[in-house]
C-alpha positions in Angstrom: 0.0 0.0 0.0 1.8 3.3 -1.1 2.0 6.6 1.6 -0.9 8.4 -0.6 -3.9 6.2 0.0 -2.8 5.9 3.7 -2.8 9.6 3.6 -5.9 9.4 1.7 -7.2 7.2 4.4 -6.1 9.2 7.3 -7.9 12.4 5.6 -11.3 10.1 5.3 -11.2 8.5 9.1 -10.6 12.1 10.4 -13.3 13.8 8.4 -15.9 10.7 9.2 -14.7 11.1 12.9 -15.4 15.1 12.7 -18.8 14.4 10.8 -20.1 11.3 13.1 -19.4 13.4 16.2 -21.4 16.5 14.6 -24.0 14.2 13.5 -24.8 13.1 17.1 -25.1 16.8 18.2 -27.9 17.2 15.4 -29.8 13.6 16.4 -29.6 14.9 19.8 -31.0 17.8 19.4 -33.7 16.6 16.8 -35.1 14.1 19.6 -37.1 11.2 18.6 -35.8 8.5 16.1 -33.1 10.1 15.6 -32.2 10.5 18.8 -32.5 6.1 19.4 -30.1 4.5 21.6 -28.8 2.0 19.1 -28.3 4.7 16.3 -26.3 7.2 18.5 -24.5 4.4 20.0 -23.8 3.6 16.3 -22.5 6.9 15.9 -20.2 6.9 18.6 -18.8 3.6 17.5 -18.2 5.2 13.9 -16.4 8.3 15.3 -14.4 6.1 17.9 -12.9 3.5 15.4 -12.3 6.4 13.1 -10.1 8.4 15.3 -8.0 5.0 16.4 -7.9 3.9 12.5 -6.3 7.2 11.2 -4.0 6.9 14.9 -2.8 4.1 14.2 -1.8 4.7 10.6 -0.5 7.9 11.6 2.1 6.0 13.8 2.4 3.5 10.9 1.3 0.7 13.2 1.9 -2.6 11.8 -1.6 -3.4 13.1 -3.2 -0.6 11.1 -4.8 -2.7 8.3 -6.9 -4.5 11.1 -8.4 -1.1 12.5 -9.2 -0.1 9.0 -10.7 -3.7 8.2 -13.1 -3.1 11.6 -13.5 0.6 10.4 -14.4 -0.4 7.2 -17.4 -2.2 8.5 -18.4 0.0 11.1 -18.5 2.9 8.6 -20.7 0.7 6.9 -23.2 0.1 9.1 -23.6 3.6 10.6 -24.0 5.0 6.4 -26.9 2.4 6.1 -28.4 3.4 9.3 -27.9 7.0 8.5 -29.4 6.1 4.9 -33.0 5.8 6.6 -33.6 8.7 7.7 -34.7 9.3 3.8 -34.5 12.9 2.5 -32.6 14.5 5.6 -29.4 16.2 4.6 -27.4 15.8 7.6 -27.7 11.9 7.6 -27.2 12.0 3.7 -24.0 13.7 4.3 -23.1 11.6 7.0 -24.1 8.7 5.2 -22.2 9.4 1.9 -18.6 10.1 4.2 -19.0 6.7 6.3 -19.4 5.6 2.9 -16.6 7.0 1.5 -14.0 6.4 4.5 -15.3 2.6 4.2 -14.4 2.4 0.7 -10.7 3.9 2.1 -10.2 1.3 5.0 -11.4 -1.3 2.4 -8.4 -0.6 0.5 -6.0 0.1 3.3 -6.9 -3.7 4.7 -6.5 -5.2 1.7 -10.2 -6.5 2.1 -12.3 -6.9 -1.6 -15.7 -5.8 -2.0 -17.8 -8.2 -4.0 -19.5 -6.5 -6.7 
């Protein structure tokens, strides 16, 4: 893996970390579904493994690609749960950068998505 898609990658976890964390503010303060226990927890988790994926690459860790591979599907999850709340920008945008930091780890780990 060269040093620009683990730049690349550490650009994506941080932005999905910033993002996820602003996202939570917003379900918060919107209350109801948004505001469910599993779905902010899911948010936390997203942030979390974000900041400790682009940490460890940072550092160059050896063990990096296995923090991307659990980022990857974390990042995952929380864009298809974001992806419910239908027309809602916030959780589109959210969505569309777990997406796109997912896609990164997936790369970083070496892991290939089945088309």
């Amino acid at each position: 893996m060269n040093e620009q898609h683990m730049d690349e990658c550490i650009k994506n976890c941080t932005e999905c970390h910033s993002v996820c964390v602003q996202t939570l503010t917003y379900c918060l303060s919107k209350g109801g579904r948004h505001a469910g226990l599993d779905h902010i927890r899911l948010l936390l988790d997203c942030a979390q493994i974000c900041q400790t994926s682009a940490d460890y690459m940072l550092r160059e860790s050896s063990l990096h690609t296995r923090t991307c591979g659990i980022c990857a599907e974390v990042c995952e999850q929380c864009a298809r749960d974001c992806e419910q709340f239908g027309d809602d920008a916030r959780m589109k945008q959210c969505a569309d950068v777990c997406r796109r930091c997912a896609q990164s780890c997936q790369q970083m780990a070496g892991i290939r998505k089945a088309a």
